[in-house]
C-alpha positions as CSV (number, residue, x, y, z in Angstrom):
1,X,-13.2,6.7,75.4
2,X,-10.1,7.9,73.2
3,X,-9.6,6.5,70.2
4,X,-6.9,3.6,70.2
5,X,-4.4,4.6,67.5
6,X,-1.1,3.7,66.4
7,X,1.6,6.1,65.1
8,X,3.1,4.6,61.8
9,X,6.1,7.2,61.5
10,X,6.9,9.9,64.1
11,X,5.6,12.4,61.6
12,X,2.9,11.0,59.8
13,X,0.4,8.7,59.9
14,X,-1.4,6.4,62.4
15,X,-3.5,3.2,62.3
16,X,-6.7,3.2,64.2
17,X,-8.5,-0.1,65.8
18,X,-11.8,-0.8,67.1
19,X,-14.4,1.7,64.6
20,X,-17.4,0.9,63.0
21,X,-18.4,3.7,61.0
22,X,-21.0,2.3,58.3
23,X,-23.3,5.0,60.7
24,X,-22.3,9.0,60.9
25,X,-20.2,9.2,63.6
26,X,-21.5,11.3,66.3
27,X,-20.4,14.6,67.6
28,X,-18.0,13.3,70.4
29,X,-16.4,10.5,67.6
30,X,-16.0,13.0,64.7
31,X,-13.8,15.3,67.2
32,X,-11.8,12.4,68.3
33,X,-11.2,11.7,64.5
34,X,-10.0,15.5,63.7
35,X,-8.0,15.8,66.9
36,X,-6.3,13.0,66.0
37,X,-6.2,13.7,62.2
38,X,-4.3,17.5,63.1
39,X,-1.7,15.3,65.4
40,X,-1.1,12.4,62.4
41,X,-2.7,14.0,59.2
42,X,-3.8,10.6,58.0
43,X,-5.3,8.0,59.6
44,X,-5.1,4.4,58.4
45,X,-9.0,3.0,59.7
46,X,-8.9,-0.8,60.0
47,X,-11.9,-3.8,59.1
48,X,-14.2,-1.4,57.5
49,X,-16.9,-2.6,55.1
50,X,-18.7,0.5,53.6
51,X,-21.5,1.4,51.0
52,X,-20.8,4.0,48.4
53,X,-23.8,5.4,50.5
54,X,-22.3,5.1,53.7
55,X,-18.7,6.4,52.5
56,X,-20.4,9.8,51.4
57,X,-22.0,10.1,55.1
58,X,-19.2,9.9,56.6
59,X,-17.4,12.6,54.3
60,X,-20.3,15.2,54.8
61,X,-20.3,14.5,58.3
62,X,-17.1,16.5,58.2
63,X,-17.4,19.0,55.7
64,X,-18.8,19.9,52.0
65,X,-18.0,17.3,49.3
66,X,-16.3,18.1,46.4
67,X,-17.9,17.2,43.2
68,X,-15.7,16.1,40.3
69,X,-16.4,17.9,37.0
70,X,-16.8,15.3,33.8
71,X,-13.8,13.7,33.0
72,X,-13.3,10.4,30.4
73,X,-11.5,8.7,33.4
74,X,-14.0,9.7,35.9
75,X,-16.7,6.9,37.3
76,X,-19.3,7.3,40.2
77,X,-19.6,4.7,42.3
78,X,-23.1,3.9,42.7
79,X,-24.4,6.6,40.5
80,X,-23.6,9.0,43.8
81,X,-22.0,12.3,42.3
82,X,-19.6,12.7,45.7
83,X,-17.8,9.7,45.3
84,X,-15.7,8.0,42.8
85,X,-14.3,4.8,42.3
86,X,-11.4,4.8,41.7
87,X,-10.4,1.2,39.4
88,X,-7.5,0.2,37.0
89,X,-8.9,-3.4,35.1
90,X,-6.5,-5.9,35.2
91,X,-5.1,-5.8,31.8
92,X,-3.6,-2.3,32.8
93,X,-4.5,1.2,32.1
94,X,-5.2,4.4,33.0
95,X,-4.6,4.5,37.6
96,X,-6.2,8.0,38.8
97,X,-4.0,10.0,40.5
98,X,-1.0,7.7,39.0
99,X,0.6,11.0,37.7
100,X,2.7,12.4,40.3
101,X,2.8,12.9,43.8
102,X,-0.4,15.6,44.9
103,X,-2.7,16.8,46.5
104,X,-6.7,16.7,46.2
105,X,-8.3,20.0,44.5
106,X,-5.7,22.2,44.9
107,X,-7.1,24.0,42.0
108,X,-10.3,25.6,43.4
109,X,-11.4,27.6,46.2
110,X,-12.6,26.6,48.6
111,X,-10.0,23.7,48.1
112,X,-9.3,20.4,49.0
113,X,-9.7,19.2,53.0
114,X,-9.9,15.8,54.0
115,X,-10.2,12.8,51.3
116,X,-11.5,9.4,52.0
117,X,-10.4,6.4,50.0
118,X,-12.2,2.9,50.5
119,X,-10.4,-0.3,49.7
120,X,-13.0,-2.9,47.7
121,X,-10.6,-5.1,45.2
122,X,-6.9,-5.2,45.9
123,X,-3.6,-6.6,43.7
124,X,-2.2,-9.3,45.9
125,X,1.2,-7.6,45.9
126,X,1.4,-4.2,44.6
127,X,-1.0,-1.0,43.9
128,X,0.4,0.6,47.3
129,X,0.1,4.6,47.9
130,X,3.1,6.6,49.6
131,X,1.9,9.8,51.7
132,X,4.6,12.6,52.4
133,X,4.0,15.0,55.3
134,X,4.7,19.2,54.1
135,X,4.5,20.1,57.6
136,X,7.8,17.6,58.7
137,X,9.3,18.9,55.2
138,X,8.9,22.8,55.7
139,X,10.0,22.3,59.1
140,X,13.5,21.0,58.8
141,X,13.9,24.2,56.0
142,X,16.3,27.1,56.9
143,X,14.8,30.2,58.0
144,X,15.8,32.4,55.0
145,X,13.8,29.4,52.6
146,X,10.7,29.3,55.0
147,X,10.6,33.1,55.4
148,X,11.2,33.8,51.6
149,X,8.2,30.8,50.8
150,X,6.1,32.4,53.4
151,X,5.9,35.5,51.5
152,X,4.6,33.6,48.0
153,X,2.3,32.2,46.4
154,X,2.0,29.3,43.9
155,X,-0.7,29.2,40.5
156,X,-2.4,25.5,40.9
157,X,-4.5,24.6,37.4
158,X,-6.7,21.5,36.9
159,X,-4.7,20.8,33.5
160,X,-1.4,21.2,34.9
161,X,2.6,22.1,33.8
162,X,3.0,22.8,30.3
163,X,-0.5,23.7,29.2
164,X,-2.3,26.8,29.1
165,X,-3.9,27.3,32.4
166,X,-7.6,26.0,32.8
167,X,-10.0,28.6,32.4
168,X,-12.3,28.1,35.5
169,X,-10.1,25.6,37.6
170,X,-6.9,27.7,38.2
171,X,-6.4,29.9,41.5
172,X,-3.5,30.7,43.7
173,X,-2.9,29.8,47.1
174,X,-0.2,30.9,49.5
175,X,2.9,28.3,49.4
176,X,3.1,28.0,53.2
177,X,-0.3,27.1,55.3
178,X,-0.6,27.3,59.1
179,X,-3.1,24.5,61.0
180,X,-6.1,25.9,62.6
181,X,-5.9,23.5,65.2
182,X,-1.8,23.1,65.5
183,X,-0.3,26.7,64.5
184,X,2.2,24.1,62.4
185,X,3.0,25.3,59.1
186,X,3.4,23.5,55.8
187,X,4.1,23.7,52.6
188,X,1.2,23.7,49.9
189,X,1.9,22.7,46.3
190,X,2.5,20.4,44.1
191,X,3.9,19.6,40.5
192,X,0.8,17.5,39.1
193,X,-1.2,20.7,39.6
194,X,0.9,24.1,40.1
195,X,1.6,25.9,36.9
196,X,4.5,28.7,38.3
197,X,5.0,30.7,41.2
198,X,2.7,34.1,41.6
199,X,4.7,37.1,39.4
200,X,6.8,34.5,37.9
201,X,7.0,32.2,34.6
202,X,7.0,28.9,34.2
203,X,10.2,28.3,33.1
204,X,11.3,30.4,36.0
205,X,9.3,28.7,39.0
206,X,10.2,25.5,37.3
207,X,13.5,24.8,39.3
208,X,12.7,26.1,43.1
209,X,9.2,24.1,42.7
210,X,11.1,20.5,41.4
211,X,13.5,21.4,44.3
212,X,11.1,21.6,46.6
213,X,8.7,18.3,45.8
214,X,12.0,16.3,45.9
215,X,12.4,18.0,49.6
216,X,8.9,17.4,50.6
217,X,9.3,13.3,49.1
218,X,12.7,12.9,51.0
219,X,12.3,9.4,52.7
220,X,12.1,10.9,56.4
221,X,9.0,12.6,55.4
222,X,7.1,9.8,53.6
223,X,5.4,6.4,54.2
224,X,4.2,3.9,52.1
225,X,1.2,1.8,53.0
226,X,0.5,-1.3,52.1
227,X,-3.2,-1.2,51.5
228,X,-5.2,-4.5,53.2
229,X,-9.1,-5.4,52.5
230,X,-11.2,-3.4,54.8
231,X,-8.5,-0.4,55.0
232,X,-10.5,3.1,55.4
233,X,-7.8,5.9,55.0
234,X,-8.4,9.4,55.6
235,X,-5.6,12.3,54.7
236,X,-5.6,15.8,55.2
237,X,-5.1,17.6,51.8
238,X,-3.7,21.1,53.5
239,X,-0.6,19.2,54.8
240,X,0.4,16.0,52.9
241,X,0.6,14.6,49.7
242,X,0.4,11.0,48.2
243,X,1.1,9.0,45.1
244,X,-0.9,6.1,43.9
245,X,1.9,3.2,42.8
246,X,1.0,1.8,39.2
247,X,3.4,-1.0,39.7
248,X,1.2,-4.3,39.4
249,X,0.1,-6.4,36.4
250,X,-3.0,-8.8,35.8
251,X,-5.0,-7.9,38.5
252,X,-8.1,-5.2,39.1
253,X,-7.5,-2.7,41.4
254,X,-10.6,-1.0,42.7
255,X,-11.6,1.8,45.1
256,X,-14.2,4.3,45.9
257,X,-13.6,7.9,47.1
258,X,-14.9,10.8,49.0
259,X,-13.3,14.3,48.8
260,X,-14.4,17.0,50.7
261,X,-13.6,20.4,50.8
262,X,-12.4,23.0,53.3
263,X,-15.5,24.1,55.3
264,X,-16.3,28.0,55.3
């Protein structure tokens, strides 16, 4: 049987019904998932219920998991070292990933492939996450842009723009990325994470890079979901990025999540 999905936008993003994956999905069900993950690049995975346990199965069932490095706004969600969780209390502070629109581990190699993120405790109104789709945005680029981008590459560190870069987490990864599965091509970087463009400096990557986030964030190439109890999503890290909306007040906010990273 196929999987019965529903596209959100013609570019990105699709809903699927009918799974029940608190067990490893099989072989036939996990390529169902990744064909239909290189055709929508994230996959919205209704009425799910899972363990901290069970959420880390279901990564590795796909590839390698990535395992965050000590951080003071780092917790592991039932003492498992491959998943977070991912909670803002409700008197406010710090929401991970609140930064700026990114992607996962783009500072390592291998980097970051698919992520899973587990609703548990949601805002009534608020807390929502906008994905943006770089394939959609390098596409509707003129050919002098997407042959000149194709020929560069961009310096991601784990600390960031306007800091020296990290001294283990900081690598460089070509700009434009084609889909094993699709031959699509799209643009890989971000401004949480990418410090200056290869053989450049800061100040002079600084304009083309804020250029081209606000290009990959135009409206056409973004969604916004609305996150609902049981919601399983799963994104692609190679070809979209998201941002976490620190917009609500007086409630917790709480969610537990699975990175992998880009099998060998």
């Amino acid at each position: 049987m196929s999987l019965d999905t529903q596209a959100i936008t013609p570019h990105l993003g699709a809903v699927v019904r009918g799974l029940d994956l608190s067990r490893k999905p099989d072989a036939v069900l996990r390529e169902q998932l990744e064909v239909a993950m290189a055709q929508h690049l994230m996959l919205v995975i209704e009425d799910q219920d899972l363990s901290p346990e069970q959420l880390r199965d279901l990564a590795l069932a796909f590839a390698p998991p990535h395992l965050h490095h000590p951080d003071d706004n780092v917790f592991f969600a039932g003492g498992l070292p491959e998943v977070l969780e991912l909670r803002r209390e409700a008197e406010g502070g710090h929401l991970f990933g609140g930064g700026g629109w990114h992607a996962d581990v783009t500072f390592q190699k291998p980097a970051g492939y698919f992520s899973f993120l587990h609703a548990k405790v949601l805002p009534p109104v608020g807390g929502d996450t906008g994905f943006a789709s770089t394939v959609a945005a390098f596409r509707t680029l003129s050919p002098g842009m997407q042959d000149m981008l194709r020929g560069m590459s961009a310096v991601h560190s784990y600390d960031g723009p306007g800091r020296p870069e990290h001294s283990t987490l900081t690598v460089a990864h070509p700009v434009v990325r084609k889909h094993p599965r699709t031959g699509t091509e799209g643009l890989y970087l971000n401004t949480m994470f990418v410090t200056r463009f290869e053989g450049m400096t800061p100040t002079e990557s600084r304009p083309l890079l804020l250029w081209l986030e606000a290009h990959m964030t135009r409206m056409e190439f973004t969604l916004r979901l609305r996150w609902k109890p049981g919601h399983l999503v799963i994104w692609d890290n190679r070809f979209t990025l998201h941002y976490p909306s620190n917009d609500f007040t007086g409630h917790e906010r709480r969610m537990i999540r699975c990175a992998t990273l880009e099998p060998s």
